[in-house]
C-alpha positions, 0 to 999 in steps of 0.5 A, spaced: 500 500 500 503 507 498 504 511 503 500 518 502 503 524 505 497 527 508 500 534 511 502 535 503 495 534 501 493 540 506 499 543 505 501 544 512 506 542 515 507 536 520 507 541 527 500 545 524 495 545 529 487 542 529 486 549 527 490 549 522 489 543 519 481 544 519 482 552 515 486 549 509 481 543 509 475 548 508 480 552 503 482 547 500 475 543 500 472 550 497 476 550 491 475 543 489 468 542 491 464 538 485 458 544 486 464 549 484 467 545 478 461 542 475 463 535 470 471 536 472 474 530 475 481 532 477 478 536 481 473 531 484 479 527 485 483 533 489 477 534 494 476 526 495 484 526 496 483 532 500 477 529 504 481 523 507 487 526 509 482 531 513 479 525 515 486 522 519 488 529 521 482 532 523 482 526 527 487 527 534 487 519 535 488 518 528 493 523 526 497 520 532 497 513 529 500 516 523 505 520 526 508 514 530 506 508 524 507 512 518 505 507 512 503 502 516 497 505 520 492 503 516 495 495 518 494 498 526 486 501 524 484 495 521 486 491 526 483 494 531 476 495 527 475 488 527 477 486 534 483 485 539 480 478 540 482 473 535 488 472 529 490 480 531 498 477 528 495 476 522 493 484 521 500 486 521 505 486 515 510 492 517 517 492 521 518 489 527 511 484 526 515 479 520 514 484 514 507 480 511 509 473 514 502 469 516 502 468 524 496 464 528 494 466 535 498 464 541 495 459 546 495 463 553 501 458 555 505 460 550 503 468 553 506 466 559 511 462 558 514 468 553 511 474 557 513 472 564 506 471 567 506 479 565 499 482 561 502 480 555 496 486 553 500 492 555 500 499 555 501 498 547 496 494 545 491 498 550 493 505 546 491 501 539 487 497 539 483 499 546 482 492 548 482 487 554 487 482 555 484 475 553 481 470 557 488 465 559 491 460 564 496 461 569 499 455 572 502 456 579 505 450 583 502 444 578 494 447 578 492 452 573 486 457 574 483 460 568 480 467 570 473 469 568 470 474 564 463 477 567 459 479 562 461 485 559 458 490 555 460 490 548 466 496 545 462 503 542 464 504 535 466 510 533 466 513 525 466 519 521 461 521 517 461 526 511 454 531 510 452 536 505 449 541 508 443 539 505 443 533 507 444 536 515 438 541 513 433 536 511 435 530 515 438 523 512 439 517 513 446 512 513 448 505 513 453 502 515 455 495 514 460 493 520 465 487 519 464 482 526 469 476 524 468 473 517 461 476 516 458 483 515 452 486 518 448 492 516 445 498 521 441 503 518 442 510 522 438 516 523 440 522 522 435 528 525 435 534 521 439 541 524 445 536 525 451 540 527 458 539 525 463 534 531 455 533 533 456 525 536 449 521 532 448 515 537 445 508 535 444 504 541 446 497 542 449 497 535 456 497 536 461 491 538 457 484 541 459 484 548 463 478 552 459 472 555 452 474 554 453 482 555 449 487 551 452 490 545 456 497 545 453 502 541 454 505 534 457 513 534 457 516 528 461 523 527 459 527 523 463 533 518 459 538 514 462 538 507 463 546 505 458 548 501 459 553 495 453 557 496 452 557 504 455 558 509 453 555 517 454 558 523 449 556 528 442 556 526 444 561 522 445 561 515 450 567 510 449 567 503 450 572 498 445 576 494 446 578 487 443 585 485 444 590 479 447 596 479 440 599 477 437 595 483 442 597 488 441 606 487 434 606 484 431 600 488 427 594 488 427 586 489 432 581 489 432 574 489 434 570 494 435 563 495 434 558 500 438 552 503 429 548 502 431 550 494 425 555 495 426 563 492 425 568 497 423 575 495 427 581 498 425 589 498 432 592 496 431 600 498 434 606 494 442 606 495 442 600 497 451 599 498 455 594 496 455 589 503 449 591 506 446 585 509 439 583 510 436 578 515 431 573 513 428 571 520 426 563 520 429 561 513 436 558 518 437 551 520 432 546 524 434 545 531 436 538 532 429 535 534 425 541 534 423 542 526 420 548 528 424 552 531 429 555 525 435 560 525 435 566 520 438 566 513 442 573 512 443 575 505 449 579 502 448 584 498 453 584 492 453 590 487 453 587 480 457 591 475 454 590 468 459 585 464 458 589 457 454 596 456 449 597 450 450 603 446 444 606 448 446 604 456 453 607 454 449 613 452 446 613 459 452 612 464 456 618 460 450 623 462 450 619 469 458 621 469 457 628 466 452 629 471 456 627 477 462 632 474 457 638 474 
């Protein structure tokens, strides 16, 4: 697997702060985001590219994985996905784990007899794979004891999810399919309209199966708001721009304004309207979570159009204007 180097992707260097890493990805998701480069598959490979390295930086544990793991991180990631329990030797194929020789489980006996009587689950296998040891024997003057496993609640699973901000606004659903040993299974989970970006949607009992006849653990999808090319967030609120004619900005009159819903809204634009103004639309926002009624505003930009060509008779009438300014 080729080793991709996700500062260079972002474009920032290895010490860059979360703050750091989260401007260049919305920067960067901006200029290449499908909606701004319609039919343009350079740039829907650059936004991809620049989603998943988002996606492992903008993610402290994971970047802490890649910056100790280097190439072989993914190799730790999945195995930690599929579980501490079972064939975790087999996952591995990188240096210091026999460069993608095939390995089995250990028996318990053997733990002991190469750890010492020591957990061979120590703080390493802890920090990566956040697992407990598993169930062995331990002899001690010619008797061995095997120690026992209550039942235990299953491990919660955690995974980012990416939204457009339609998708947050209207609500949506994703499934998820789940590999539990040799086999898959598929979870459909909710996502409730008005959805904030880190916001933490919960499925309960989705997540890992649990020891000796514990409950699942549950199912945590992260969401991430996609940069929209219209729209921006900040709240409840939602800011976009409105494009109004000159002639409409000094002498009045109504300006469109889209929303988020698809709907046209109306705006009464005054007389003299300046480049900048920004008018509130009361109740055309964001949902909040669970109460659909209950919407943020929609602030639109004024943004003074300046006519791209002049006909004669137009040029005509803005040498008068100009004429009339000097007098």
């Amino acid at each position: 697997m080729d080793f991709k180097d996700y500062y260079t992707t972002l474009g920032v260097p290895k010490d860059a702060t979360d703050a750091d890493i989260k401007k260049a990805y919305r920067t960067l998701a901006r200029k290449y985001h499908p909606d701004v480069n319609p039919g343009d598959k350079t740039a829907e490979a650059h936004f991809k590219e620049i989603n998943e390295a988002n996606e492992v930086l903008g993610d402290p544990e994971k970047r802490r994985k890649y910056d100790e793991l280097g190439a072989n991180w993914r190799q730790y990631e999945h195995a930690q996905n599929a579980g501490a329990d079972g064939d975790w030797a087999a996952n591995f194929g990188g240096p210091g784990f026999g460069g993608g020789t095939s390995y089995r489980t250990m028996t318990p006996e053997e733990m002991e007899a190469m750890f010492g009587g020591q957990d061979p689950f120590s703080d390493f296998f802890h920090t990566f794979f956040g697992a407990e040891g598993p169930t062995r024997t331990s002899g001690r003057a010619g008797r061995s004891s095997r120690s026992r496993t209550a039942n235990r609640a299953g491990q919660d699973l955690e995974q980012p999810i990416d939204l457009t901000l339609e998708e947050a606004f209207a609500g949506t659903t994703r499934r998820m399919v789940i590999r539990e040993g040799k086999s898959d299974r598929t979870v459909e989970v909710r996502i409730p309209a008005g959805v904030k970006d880190g916001a933490r949607v919960r499925a309960a009992n989705e997540g890992g199966p649990g020891a000796r006849g514990g409950k699942r653990g549950d199912l945590y999808l992260i969401v991430r708001l996609l940069p929209h090319a219209r729209f921006e967030r900040r709240g409840q609120d939602l800011y976009a721009r409105a494009d109004v004619p000159v002639t409409t900005a000094v002498l009045g009159g109504d300006a469109s304004v889209e929303t988020l819903s698809g709907s046209t809204l109306r705006l009464k634009v005054p007389e003299l309207t300046r480049n900048g103004r920004v008018f509130r639309l009361r109740g055309h926002g964001m949902p909040a979570v669970g109460r659909p009624d209950e919407r943020g505003d929609l602030y639109a930009t004024i943004e003074v159009q300046v006519p791209q060509e002049l006909t004669e008779e137009q040029r005509a009438l803005y040498a008068q204007l100009k004429a009339l300014e000097k007098s």
